[in-house]
C-alpha positions as CSV (number, residue, x, y, z in Angstrom):
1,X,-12.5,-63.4,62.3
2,X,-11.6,-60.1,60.5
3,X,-11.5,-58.3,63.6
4,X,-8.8,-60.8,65.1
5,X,-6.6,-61.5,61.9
6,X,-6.6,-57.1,62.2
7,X,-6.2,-56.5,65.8
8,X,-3.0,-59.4,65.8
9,X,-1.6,-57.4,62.9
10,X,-1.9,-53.9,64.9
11,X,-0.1,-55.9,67.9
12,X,2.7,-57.0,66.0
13,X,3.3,-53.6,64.3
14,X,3.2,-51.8,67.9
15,X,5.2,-54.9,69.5
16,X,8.1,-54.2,66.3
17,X,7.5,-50.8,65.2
18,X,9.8,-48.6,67.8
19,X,12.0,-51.6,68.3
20,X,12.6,-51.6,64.8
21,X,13.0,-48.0,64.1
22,X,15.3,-47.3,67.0
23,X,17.7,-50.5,66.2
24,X,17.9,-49.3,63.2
25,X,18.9,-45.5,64.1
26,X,21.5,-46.9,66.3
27,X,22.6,-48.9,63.4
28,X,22.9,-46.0,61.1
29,X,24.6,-44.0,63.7
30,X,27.4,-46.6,64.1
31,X,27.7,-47.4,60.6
32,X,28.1,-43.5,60.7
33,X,30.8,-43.4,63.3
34,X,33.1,-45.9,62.2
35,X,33.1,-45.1,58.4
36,X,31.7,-48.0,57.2
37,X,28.7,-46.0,55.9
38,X,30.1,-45.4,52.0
39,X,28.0,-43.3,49.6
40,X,29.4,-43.2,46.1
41,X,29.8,-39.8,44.1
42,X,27.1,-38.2,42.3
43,X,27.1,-38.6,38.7
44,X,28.3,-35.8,37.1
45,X,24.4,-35.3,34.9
46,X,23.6,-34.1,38.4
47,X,24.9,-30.8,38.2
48,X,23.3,-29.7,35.0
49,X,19.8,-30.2,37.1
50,X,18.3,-26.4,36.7
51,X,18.6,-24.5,40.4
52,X,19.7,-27.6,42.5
53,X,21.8,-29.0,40.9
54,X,24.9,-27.4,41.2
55,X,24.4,-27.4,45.3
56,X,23.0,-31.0,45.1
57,X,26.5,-31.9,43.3
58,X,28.5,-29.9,46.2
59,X,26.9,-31.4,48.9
60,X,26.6,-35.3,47.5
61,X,30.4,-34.9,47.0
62,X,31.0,-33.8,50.6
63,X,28.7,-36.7,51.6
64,X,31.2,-39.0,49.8
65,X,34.2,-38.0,51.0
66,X,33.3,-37.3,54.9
67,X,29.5,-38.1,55.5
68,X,30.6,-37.6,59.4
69,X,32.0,-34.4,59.0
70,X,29.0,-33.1,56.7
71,X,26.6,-34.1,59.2
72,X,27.9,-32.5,61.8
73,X,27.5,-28.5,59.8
74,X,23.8,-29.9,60.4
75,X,24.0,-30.6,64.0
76,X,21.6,-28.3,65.2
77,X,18.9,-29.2,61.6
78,X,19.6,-32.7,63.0
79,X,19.0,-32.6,66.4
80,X,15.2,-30.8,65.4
81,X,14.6,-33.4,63.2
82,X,15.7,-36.3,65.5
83,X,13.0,-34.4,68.0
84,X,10.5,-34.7,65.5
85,X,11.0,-37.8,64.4
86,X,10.7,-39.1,68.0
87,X,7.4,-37.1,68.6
88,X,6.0,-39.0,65.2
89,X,6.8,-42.4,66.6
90,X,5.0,-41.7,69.6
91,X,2.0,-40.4,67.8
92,X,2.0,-43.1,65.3
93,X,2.0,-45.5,68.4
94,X,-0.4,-43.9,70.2
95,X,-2.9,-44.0,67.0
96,X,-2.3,-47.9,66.5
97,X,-3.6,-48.0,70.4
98,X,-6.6,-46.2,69.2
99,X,-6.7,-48.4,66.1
100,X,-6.9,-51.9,68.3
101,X,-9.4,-50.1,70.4
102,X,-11.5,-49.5,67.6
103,X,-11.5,-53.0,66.2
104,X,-12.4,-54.6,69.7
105,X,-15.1,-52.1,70.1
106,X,-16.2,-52.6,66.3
107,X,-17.4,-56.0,66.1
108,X,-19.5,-55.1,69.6
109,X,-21.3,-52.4,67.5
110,X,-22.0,-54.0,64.5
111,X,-23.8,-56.6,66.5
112,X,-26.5,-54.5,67.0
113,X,-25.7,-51.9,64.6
114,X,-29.6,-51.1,63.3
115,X,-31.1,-50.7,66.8
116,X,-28.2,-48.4,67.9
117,X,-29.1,-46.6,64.8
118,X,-32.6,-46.4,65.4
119,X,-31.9,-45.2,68.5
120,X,-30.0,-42.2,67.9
121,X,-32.1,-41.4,65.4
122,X,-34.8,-41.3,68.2
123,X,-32.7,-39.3,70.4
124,X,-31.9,-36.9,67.6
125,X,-35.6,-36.3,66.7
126,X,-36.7,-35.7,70.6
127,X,-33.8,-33.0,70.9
128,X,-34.9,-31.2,67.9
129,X,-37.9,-32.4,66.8
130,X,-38.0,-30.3,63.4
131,X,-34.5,-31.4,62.0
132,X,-33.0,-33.7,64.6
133,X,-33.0,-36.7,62.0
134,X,-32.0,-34.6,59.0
135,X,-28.9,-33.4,61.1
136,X,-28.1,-37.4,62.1
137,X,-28.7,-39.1,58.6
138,X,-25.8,-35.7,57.3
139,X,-23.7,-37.3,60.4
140,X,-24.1,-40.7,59.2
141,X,-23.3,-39.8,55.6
142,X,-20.4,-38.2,56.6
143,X,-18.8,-40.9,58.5
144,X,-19.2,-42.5,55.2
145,X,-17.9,-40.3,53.1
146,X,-14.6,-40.0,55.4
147,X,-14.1,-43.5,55.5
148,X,-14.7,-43.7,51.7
149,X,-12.5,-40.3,50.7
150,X,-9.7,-40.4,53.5
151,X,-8.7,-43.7,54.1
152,X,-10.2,-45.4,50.4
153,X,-8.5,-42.8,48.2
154,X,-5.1,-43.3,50.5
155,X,-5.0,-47.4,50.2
156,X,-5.5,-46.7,46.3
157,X,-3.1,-44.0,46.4
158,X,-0.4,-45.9,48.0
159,X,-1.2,-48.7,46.1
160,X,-0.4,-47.3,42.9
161,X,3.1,-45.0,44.4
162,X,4.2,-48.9,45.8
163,X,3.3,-50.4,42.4
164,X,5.9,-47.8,40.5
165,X,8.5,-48.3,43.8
166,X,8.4,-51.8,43.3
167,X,8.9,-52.0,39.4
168,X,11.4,-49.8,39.4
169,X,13.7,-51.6,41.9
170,X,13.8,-48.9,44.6
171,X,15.1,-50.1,48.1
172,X,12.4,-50.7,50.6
173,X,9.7,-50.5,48.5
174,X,7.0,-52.2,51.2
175,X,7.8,-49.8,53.9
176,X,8.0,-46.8,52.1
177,X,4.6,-47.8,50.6
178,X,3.3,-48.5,54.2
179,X,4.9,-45.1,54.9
180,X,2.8,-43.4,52.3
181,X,-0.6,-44.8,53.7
182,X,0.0,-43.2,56.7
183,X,1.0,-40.1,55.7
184,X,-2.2,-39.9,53.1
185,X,-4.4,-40.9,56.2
186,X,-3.0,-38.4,58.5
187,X,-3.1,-35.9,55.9
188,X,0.2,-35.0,55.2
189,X,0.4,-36.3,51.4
190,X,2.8,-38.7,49.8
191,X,4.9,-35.4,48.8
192,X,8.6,-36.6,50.9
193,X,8.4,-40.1,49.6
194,X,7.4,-39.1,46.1
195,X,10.2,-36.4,45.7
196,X,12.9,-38.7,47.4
197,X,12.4,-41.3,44.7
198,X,12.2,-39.3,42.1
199,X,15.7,-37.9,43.6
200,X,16.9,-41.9,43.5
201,X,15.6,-42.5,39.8
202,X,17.2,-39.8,38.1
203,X,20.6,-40.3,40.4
204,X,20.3,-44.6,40.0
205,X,18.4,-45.5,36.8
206,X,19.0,-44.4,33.0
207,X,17.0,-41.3,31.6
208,X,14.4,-43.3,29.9
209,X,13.4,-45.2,33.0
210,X,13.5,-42.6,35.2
211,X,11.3,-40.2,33.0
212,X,9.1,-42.9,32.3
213,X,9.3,-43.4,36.4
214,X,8.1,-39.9,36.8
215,X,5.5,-40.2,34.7
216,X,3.8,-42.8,36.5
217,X,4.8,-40.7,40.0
218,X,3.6,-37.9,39.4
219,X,-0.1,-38.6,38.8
220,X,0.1,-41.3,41.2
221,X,1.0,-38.5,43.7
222,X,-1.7,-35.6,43.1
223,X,-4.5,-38.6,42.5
224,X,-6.1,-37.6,46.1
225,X,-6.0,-33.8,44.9
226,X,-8.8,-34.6,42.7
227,X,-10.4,-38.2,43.9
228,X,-10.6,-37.4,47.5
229,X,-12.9,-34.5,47.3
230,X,-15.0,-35.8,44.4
231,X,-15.5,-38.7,46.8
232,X,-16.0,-36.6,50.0
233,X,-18.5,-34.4,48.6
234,X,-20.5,-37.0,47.2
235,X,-23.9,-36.4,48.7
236,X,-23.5,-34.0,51.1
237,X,-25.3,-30.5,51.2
238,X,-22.5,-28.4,52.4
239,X,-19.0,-27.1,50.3
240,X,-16.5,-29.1,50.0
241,X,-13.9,-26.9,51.9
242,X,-16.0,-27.3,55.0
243,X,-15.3,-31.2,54.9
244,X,-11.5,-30.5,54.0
245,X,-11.4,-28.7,56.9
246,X,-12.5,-30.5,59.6
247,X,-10.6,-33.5,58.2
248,X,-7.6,-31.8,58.6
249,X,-8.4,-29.9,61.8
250,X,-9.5,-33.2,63.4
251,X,-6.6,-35.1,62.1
252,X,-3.9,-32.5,63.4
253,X,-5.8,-32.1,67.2
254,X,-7.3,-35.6,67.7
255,X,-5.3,-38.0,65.2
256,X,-7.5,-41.2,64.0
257,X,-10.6,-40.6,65.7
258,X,-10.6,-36.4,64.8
259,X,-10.9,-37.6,61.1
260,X,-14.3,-38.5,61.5
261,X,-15.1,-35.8,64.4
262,X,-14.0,-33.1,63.0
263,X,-15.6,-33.1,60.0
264,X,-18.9,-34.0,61.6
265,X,-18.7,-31.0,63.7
266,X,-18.0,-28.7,61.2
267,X,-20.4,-29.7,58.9
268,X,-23.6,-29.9,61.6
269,X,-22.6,-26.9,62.7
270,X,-22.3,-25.4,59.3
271,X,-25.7,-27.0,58.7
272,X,-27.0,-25.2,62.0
273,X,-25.4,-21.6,61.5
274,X,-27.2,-21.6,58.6
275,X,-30.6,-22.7,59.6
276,X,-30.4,-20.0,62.3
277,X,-29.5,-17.8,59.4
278,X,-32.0,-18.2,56.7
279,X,-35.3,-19.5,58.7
280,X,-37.5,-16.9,59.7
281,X,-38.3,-17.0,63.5
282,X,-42.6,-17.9,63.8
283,X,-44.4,-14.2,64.0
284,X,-45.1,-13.4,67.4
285,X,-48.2,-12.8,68.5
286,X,-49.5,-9.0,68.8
287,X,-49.6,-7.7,72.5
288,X,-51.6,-4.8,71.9
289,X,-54.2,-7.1,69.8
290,X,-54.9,-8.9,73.0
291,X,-54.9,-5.8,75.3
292,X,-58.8,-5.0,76.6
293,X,-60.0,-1.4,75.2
294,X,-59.8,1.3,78.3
């Protein structure tokens, strides 16, 4: 039942999802073109903001006046990013595919999840019979700790970023907190979404709310800097940057399913490199011992 209410979720995200996102960059575009696309001027606290301020104040003001005629002294920054964008859509498509795959194949699994168990721990122990289990229970406890670090820590972490969206009134708070799920899963970080609202508060709300808006950001933002590799780590005989990188190695060259690879690879074949390292080979027996006396 959970597996079906999930998998007709998926299809409805991958049935609306490029639909969505491309009706509403043509909308944009035309609202663009025909001027009906009005942003109001920037509040004159804006340019007492240290660094940025004063260029954040130039270029709102051009954006008020002429957003069409701003835009296009970008054309080239704009074109990249459209490219870009375009490439994520595709890749955030092509990991829901592999995220229905996974709950059809799931439910299959867990059927008989203990004898499939038992049996690659049996195939484990017969190709090394010394370590073979050792190395699959660290592979299993992995996979747990993944599922418990990555993708835990990032439904708590954009729980509590779409808690302060939300409170504070901030225009499409549900996607942007859907957003910042899957940029914490693919490892990216809530950084853009964090930073763009903060840019809203202190440009929309009064002072007060927006600094007590930032101070509920903020930590909400680095959580995963400390919880995910507490969480990670939890068990596991092998540093911690080890797992950080195969989760991000795995992410960025196999999406969804090189979460969980990479870091298993990296880790077994940490574990390995240093068996190879510190055991001492068995002493080999003396040849000129056995040799017959002339």
């Amino acid at each position: 039942c959970i597996s079906r209410l999930g998998l007709k979720k998926l299809s409805l995200l991958i049935y609306y999802y490029p639909a969505a996102i491309l009706n509403n960059a043509q909308v944009f575009g035309n609202r663009i073109a025909s001027g009906e696309l009005i942003i109001p001027p920037p509040s004159q606290d804006l340019e007492d903001w240290p660094f940025i301020g004063v260029f954040l104040q130039r270029v709102w003001q051009k954006a008020s006046v002429n957003l069409g005629d701003l835009l296009s002294q970008f054309k080239p920054q704009l074109e990249e990013l459209s490219k870009y964008l375009l490439l994520l859509v595709k890749n955030t498509g092509l990991t829901l595919l592999e995220s229905i795959f996974s709950i059809i194949i799931a439910p299959l699994l867990m059927i008989n999840a203990r004898n499939i168990n038992q049996g690659l721990i049996l195939i484990a122990g017969r190709l090394s019979p010394v370590r073979g289990k050792e190395f699959m229970h660290l592979a299993i406890a992995t996979i747990r700790n993944i599922t418990r670090g990555v993708i835990g820590v990032s439904a708590l972490q954009a729980l509590l970023i779409g808690v302060g969206l939300i409170i504070a009134g901030m225009p499409g708070a549900g996607l942007l907190t859907l957003l910042v799920l899957v940029l914490c899963i693919i490892q990216i970080g809530p950084g853009l979404v964090v930073l763009g609202s903060l840019f809203w508060a202190w440009s929309s709300l009064g002072q007060l709310t927006a600094f007590l808006f930032t101070l509920w950001m903020i930590p909400a933002g680095l959580i995963d800097n400390i919880l995910k590799p507490i969480v990670m780590a939890q068990g596991l005989p092998v540093p911690i940057i080890i797992i950080l990188m195969g989760v991000i190695g795995g992410t960025l060259t196999q999406g969804i399913l090189g979460l969980f690879i990479g870091p298993v690879v990296l880790i077994l074949g940490y574990e390995l490199v240093k068996t190879w390292v510190t055991e001492r080979p068995a002493a080999l027996p003396s040849v000129a011992a056995d040799d017959p006396q002339p």
